[in-house]
MOPAC internal coordinates of N, CA, C and O (Angstrom, degrees):
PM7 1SCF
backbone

  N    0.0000 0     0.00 0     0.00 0    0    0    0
  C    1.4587 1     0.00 0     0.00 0    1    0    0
  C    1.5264 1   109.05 1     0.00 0    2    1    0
  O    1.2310 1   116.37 1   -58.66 1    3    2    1
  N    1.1658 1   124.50 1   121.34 1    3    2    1
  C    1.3990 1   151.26 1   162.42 1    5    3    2
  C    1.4533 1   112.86 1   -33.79 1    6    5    3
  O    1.2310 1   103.64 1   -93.99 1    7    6    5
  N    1.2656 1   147.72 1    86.01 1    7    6    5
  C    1.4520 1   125.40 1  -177.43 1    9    7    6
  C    1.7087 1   111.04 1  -120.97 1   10    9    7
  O    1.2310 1   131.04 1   -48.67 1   11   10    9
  N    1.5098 1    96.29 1   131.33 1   11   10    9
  C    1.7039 1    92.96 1   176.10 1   13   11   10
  C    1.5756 1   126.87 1  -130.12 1   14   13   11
  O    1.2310 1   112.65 1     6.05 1   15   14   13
  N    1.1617 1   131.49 1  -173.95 1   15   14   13
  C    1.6378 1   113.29 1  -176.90 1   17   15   14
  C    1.5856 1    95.63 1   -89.13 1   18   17   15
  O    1.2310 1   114.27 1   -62.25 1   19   18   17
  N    1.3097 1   128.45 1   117.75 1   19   18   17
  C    1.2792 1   114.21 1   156.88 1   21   19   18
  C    1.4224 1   117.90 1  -113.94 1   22   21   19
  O    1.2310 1   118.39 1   -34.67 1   23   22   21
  N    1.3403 1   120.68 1   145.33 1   23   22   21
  C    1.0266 1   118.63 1  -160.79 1   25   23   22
  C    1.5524 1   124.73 1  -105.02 1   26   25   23
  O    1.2310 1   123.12 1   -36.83 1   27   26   25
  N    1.3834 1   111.62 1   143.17 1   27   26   25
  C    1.9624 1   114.68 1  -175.01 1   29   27   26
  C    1.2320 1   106.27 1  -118.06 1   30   29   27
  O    1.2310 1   125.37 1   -27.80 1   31   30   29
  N    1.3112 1   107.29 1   152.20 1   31   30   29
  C    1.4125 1   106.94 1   167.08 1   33   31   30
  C    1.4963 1   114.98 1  -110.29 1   34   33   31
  O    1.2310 1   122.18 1   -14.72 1   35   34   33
  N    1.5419 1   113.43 1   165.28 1   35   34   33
  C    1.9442 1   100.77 1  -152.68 1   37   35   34
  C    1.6256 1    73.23 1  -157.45 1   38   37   35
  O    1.2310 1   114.26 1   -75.28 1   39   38   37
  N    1.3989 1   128.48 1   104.72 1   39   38   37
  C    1.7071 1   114.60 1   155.05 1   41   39   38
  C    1.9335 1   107.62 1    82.33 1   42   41   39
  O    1.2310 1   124.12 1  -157.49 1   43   42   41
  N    1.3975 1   109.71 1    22.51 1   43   42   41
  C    1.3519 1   111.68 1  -170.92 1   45   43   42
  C    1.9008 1   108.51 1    79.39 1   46   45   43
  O    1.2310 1   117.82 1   154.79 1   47   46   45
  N    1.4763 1   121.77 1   -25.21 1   47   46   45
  C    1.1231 1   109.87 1   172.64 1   49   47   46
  C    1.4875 1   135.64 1   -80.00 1   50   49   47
  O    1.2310 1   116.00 1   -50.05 1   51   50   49
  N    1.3044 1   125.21 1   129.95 1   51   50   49
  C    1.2242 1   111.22 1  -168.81 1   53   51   50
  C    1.6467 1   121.78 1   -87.76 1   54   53   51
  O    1.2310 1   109.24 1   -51.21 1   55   54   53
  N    1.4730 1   137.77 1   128.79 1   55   54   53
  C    1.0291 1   134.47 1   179.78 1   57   55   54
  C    1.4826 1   127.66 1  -104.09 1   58   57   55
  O    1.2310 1   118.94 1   -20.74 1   59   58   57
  N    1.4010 1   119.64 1   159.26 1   59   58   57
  C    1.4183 1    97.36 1  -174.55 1   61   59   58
  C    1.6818 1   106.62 1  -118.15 1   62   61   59
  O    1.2310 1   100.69 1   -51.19 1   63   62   61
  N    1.0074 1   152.66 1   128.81 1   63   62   61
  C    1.3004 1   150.36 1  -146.06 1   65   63   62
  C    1.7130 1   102.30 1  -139.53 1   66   65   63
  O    1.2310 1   121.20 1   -71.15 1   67   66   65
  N    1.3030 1   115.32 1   108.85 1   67   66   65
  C    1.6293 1   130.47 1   163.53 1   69   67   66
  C    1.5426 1   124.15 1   -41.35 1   70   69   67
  O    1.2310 1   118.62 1  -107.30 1   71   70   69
  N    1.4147 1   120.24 1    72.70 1   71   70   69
  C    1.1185 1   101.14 1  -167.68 1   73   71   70
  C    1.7424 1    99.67 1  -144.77 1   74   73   71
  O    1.2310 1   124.30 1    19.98 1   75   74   73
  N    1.4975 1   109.35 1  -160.02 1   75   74   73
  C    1.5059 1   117.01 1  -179.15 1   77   75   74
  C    1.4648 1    94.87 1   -90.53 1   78   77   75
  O    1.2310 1   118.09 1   -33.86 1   79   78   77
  N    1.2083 1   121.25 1   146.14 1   79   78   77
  C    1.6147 1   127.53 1   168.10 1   81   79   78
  C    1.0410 1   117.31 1   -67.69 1   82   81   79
  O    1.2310 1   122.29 1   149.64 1   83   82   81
  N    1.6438 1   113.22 1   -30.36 1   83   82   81
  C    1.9693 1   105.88 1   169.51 1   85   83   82
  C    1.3085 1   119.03 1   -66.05 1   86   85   83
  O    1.2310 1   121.49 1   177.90 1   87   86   85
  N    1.5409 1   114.75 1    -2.10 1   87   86   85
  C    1.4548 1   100.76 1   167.26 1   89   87   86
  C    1.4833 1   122.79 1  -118.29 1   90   89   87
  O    1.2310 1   127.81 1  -148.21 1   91   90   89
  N    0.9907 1   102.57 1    31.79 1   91   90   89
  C    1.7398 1   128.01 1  -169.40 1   93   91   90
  C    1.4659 1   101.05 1   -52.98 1   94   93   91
  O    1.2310 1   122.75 1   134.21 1   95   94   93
  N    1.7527 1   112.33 1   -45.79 1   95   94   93
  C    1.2652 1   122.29 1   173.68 1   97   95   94
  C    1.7148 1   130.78 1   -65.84 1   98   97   95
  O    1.2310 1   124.71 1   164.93 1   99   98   97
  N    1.1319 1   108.56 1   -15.07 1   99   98   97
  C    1.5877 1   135.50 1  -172.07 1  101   99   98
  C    1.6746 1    94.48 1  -104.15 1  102  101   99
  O    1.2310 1   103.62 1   145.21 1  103  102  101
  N    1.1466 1   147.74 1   -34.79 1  103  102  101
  C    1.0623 1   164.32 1  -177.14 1  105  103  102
  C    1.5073 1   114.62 1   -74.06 1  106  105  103
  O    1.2310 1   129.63 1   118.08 1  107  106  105
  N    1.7217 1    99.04 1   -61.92 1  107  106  105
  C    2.0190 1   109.11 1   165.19 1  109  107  106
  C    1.3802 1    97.39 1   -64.46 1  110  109  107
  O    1.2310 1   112.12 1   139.09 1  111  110  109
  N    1.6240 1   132.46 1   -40.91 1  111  110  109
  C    1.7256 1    96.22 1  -161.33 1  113  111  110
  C    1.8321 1    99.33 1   -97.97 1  114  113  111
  O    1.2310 1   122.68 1  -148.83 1  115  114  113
  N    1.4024 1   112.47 1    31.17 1  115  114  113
  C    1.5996 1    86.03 1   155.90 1  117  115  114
  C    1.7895 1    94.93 1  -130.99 1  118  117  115
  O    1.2310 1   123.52 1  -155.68 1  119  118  117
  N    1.3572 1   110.86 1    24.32 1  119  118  117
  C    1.7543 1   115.20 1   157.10 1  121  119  118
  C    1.2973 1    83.93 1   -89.64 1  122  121  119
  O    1.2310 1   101.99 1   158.83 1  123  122  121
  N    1.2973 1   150.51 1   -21.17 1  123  122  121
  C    1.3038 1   119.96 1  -140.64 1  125  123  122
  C    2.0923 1    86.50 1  -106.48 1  126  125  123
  O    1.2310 1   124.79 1   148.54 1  127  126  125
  N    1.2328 1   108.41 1   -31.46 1  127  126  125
  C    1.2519 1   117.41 1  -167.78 1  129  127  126
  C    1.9049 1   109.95 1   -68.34 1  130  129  127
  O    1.2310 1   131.74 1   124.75 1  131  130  129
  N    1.3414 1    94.94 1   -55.25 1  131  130  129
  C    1.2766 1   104.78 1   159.01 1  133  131  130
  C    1.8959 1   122.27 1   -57.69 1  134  133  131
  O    1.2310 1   115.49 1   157.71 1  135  134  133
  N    0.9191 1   126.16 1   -22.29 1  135  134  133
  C    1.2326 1   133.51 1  -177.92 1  137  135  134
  C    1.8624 1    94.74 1   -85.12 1  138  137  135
  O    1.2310 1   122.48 1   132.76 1  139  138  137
  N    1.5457 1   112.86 1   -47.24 1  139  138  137
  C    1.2548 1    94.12 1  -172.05 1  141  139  138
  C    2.2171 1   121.99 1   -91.31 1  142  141  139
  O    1.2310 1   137.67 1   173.97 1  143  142  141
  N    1.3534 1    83.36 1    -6.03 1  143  142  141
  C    2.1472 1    94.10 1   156.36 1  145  143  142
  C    1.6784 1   111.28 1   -67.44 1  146  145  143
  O    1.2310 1   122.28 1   142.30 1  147  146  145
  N    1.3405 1   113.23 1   -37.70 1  147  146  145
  C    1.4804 1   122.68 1  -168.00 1  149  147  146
  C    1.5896 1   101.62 1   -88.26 1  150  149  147
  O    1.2310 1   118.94 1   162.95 1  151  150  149
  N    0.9945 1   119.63 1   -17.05 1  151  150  149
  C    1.8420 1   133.18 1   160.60 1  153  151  150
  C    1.0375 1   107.81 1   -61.91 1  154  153  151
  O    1.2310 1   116.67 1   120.40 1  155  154  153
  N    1.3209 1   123.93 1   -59.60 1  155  154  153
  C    1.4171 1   144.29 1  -177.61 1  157  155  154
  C    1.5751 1   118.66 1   -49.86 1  158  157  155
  O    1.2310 1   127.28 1   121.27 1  159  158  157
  N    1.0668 1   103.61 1   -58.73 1  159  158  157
  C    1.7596 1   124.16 1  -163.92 1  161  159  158
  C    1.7463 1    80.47 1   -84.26 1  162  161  159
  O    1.2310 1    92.58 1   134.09 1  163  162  161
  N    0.8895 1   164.33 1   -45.91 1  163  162  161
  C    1.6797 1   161.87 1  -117.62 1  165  163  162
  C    2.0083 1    72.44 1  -119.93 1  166  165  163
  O    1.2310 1   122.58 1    92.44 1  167  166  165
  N    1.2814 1   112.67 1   -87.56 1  167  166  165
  C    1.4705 1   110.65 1  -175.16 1  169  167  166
  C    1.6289 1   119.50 1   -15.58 1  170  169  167
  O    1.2310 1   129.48 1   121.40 1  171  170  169
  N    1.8770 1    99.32 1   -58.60 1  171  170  169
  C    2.1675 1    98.72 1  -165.85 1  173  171  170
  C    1.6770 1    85.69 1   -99.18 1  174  173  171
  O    1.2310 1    95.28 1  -143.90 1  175  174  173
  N    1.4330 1   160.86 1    36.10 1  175  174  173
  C    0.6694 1   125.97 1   147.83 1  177  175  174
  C    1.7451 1   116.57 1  -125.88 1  178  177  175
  O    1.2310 1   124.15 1   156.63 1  179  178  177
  N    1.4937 1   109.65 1   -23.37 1  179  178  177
  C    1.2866 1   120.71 1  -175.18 1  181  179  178
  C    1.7726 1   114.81 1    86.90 1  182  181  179
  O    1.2310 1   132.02 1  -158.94 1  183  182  181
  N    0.9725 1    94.40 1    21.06 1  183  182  181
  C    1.8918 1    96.21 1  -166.17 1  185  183  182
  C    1.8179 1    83.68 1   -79.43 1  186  185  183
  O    1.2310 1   120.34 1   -36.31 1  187  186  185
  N    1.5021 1   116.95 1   143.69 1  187  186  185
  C    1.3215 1   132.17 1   163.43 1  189  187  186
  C    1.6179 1   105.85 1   -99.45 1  190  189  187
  O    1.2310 1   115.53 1   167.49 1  191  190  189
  N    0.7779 1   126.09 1   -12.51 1  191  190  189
  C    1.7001 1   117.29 1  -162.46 1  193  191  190
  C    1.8083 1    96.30 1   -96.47 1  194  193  191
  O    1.2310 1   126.91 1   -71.10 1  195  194  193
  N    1.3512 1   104.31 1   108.90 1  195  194  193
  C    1.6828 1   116.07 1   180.00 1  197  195  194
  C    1.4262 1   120.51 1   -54.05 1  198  197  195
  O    1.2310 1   131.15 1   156.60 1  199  198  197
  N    1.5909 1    96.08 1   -23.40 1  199  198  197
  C    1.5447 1    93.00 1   175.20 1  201  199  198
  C    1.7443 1   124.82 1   -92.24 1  202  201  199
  O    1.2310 1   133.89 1   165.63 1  203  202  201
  N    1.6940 1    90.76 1   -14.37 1  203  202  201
  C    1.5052 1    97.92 1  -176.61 1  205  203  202
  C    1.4726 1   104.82 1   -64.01 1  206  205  203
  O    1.2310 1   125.75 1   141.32 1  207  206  205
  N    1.7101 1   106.56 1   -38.68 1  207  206  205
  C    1.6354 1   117.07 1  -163.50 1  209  207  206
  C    1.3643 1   105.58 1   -72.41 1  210  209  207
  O    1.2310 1   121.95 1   145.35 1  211  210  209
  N    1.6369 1   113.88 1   -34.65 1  211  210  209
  C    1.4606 1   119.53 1  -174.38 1  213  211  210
  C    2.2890 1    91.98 1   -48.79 1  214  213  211
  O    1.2310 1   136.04 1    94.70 1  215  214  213
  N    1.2606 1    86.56 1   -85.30 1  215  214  213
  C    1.5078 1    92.55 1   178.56 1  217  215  214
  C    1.3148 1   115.43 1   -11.17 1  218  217  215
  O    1.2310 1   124.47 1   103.10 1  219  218  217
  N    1.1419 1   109.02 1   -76.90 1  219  218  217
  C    1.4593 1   112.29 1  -176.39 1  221  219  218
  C    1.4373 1   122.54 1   -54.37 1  222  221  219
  O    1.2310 1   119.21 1   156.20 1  223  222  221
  N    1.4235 1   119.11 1   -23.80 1  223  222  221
  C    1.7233 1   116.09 1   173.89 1  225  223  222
  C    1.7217 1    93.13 1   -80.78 1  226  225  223
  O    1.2310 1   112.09 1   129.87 1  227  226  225
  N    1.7352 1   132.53 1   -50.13 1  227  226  225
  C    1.0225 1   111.99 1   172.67 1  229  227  226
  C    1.4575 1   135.97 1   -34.67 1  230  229  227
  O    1.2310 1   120.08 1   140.01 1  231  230  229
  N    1.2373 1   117.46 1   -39.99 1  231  230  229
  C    1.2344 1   133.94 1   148.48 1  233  231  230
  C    1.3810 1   143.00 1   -50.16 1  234  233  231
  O    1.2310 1   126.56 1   159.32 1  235  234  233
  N    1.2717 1   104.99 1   -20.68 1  235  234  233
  C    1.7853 1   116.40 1  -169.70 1  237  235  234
  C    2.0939 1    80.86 1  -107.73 1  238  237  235
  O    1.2310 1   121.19 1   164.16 1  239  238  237
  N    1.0981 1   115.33 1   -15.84 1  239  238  237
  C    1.7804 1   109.47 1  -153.24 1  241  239  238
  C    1.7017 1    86.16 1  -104.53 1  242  241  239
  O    1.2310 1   118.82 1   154.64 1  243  242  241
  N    1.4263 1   119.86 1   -25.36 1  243  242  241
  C    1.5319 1   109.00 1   175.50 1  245  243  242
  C    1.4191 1   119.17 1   -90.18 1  246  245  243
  O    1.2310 1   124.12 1   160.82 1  247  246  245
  N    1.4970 1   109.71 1   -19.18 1  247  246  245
  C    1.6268 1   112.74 1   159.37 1  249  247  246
  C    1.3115 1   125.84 1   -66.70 1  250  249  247
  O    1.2310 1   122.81 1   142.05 1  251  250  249
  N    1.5529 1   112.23 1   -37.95 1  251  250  249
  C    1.5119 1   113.13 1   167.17 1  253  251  250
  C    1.7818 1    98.81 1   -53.81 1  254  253  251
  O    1.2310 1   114.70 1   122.04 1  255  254  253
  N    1.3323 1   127.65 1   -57.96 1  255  254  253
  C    1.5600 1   128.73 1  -156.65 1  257  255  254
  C    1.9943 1    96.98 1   -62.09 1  258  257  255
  O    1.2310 1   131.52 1   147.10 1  259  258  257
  N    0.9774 1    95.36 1   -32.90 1  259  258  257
  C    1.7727 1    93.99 1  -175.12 1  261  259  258
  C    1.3202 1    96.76 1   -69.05 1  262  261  259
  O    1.2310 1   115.61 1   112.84 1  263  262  261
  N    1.2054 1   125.94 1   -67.16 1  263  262  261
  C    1.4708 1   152.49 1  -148.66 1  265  263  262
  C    2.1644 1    89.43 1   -42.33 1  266  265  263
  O    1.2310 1   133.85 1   125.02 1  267  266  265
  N    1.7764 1    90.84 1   -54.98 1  267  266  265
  C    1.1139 1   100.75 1  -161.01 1  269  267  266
  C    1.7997 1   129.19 1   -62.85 1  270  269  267
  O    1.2310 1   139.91 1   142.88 1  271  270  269
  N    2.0541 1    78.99 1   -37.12 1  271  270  269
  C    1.2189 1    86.66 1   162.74 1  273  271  270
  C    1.4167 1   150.51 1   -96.12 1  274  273  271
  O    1.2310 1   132.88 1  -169.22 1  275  274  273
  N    1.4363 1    92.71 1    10.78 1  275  274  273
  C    2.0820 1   105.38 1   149.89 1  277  275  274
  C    1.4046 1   105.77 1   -78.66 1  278  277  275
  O    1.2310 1   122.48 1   138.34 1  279  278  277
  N    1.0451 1   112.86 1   -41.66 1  279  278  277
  C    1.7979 1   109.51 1  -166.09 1  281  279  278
  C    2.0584 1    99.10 1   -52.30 1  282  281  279
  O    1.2310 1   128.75 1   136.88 1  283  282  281
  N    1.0323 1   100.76 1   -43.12 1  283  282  281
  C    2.0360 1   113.97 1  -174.41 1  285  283  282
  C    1.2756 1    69.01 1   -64.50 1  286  285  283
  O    1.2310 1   113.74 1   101.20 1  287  286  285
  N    1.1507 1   129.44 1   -78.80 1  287  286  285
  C    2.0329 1   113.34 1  -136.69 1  289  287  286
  C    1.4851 1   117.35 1   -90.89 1  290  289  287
  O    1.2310 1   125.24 1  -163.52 1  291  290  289
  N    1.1127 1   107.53 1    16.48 1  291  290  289
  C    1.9722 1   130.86 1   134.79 1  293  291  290
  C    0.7545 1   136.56 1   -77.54 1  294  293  291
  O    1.2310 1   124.65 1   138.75 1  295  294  293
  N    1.4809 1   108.68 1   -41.25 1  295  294  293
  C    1.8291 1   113.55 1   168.41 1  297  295  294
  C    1.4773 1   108.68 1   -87.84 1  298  297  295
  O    1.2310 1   121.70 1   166.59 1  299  298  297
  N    1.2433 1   114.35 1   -13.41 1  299  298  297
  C    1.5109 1   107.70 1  -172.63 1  301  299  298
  C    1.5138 1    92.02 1   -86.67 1  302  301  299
  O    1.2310 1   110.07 1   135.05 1  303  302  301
  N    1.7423 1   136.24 1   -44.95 1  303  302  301
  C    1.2039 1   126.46 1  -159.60 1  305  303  302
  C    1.8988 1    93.35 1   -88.93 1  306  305  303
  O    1.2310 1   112.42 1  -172.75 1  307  306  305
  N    1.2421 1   131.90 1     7.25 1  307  306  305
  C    1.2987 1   125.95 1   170.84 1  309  307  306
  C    1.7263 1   102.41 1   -99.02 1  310  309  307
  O    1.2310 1   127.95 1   157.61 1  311  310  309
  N    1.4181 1   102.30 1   -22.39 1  311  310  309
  C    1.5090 1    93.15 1   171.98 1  313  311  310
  C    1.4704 1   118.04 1   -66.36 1  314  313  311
  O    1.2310 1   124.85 1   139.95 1  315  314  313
  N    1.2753 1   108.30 1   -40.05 1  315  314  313
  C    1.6164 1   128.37 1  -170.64 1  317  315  314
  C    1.7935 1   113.00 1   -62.90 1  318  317  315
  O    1.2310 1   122.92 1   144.91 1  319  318  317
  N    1.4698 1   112.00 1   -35.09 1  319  318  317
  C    0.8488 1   124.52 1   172.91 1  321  319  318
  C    1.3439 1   118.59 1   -69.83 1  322  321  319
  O    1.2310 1   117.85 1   129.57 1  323  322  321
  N    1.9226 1   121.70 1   -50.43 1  323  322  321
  C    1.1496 1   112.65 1  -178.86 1  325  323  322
  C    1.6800 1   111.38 1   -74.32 1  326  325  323
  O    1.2310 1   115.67 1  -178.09 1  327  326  325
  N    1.4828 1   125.82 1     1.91 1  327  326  325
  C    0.9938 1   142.26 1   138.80 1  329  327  326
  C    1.3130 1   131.89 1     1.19 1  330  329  327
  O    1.2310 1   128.04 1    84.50 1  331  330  329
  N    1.2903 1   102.12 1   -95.50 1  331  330  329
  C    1.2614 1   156.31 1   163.53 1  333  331  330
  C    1.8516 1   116.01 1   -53.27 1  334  333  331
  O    1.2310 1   136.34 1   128.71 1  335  334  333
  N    0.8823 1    85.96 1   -51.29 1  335  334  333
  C    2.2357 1    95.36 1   170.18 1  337  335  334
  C    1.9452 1    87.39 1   -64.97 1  338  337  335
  O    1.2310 1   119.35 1   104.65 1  339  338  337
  N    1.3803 1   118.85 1   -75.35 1  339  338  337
  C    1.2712 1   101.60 1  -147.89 1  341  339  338
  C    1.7279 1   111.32 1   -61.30 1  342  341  339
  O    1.2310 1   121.62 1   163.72 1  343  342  341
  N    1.6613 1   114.50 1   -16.28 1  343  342  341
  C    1.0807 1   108.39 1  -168.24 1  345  343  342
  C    1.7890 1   109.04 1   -73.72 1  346  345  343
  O    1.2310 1   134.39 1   149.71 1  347  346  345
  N    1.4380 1    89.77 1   -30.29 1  347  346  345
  C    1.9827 1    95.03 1   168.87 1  349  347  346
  C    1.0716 1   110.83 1   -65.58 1  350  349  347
  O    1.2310 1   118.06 1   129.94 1  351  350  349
  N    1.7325 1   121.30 1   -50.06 1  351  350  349
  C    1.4054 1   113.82 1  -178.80 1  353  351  350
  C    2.0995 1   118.13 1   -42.54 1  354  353  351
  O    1.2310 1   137.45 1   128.85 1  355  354  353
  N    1.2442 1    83.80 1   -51.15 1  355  354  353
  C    1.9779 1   106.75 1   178.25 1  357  355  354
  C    1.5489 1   106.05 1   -58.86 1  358  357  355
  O    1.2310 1   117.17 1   110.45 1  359  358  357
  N    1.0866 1   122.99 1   -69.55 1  359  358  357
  C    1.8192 1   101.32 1   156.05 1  361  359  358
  C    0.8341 1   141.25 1  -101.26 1  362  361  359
  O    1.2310 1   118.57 1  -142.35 1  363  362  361
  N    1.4811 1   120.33 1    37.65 1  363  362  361
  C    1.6600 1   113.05 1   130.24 1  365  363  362
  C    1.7656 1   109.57 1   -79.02 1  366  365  363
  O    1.2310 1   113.94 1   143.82 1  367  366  365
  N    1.1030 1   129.07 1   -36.18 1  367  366  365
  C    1.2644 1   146.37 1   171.52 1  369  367  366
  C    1.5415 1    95.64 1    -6.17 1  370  369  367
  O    1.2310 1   138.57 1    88.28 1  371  370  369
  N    2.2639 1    81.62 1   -91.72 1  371  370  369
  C    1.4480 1   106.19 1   177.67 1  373  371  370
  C    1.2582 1   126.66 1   -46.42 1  374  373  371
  O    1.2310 1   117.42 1   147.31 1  375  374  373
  N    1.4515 1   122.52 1   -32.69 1  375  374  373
  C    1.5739 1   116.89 1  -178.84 1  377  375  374
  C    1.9251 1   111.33 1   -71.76 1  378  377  375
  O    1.2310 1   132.64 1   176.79 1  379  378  377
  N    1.3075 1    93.19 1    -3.21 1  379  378  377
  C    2.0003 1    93.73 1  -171.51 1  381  379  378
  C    1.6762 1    82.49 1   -90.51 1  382  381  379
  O    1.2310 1   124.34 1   130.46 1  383  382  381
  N    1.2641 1   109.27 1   -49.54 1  383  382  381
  C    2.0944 1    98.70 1  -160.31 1  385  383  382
  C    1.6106 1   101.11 1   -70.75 1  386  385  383
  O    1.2310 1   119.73 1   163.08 1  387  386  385
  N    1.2952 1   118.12 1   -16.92 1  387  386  385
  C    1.1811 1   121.19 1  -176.87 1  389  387  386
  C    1.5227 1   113.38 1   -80.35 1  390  389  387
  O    1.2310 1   124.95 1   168.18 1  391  390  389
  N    1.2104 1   108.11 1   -11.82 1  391  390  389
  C    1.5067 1   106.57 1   175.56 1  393  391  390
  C    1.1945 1   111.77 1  -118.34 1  394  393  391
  O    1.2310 1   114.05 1  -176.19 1  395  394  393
  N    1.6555 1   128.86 1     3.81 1  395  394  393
  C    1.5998 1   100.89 1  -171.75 1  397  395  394
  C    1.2933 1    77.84 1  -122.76 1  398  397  395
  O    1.2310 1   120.10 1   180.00 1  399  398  397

C-alpha cells in the first residue's frame, strides 16, 4: 500500500495526514466535518483558544460515536428479541396443526 502526506485543512490550519491518496477525499470530508463541530462550539461558546475548541468537538464527535453505538445495540438486541417471539410463535403454531 502506497502511503503519502496529504494534506487538510481544519480552522485555516493546514495538516498533513499519512495515508493512501485514494482516500484523500474521505480524509477532506471528515477535515471538513471536524472543521464544521469546531465552527459550532467557537459559534455557542466564544472560546478563542483552538485547542480548547479542538477538545471540545473531540468530545461532542465521541458522544455522537457512543450515542450511536447503543442506539445499533438496541436495535440489534430488539431485533433479536422480535426474533425469538416469532420463532416461538412458529412452533407453537406448528405443534397445534401438528396435533389436531
Amino acid at each position: 500500500m502506497i502511503e503519502e502526506k496529504i494534506p487538510v485543512i481544519i480552522l485555516g490550519q493546514t495538516y498533513e495526514i499519512l495515508g493512501n491518496p485514494s482516500d484523500a477525499l474521505y480524509y477532506n470530508s471528515l477535515a471538513r466535518y471536524i472543521e464544521e463541530k469546531m465552527k459550532e462550539i467557537q459559534q455557542m461558546t466564544h472560546i478563542v483558544s483552538t485547542q480548547k475548541i479542538a477538545v471540545l468537538a473531540a468530545l461532542n464527535i465521541a458522544d455522537e460515536l457512543f450515542q450511536d453505538r447503543e442506539n445499533k445495540s438496541s436495535s440489534s438486541n430488539s431485533q433479536e428479541k422480535k426474533q425469538e417471539d416469532l420463532i416461538k410463535l412458529l412452533e407453537q403454531t406448528l405443534k397445534e396443526t401438528t396435533v389436531e
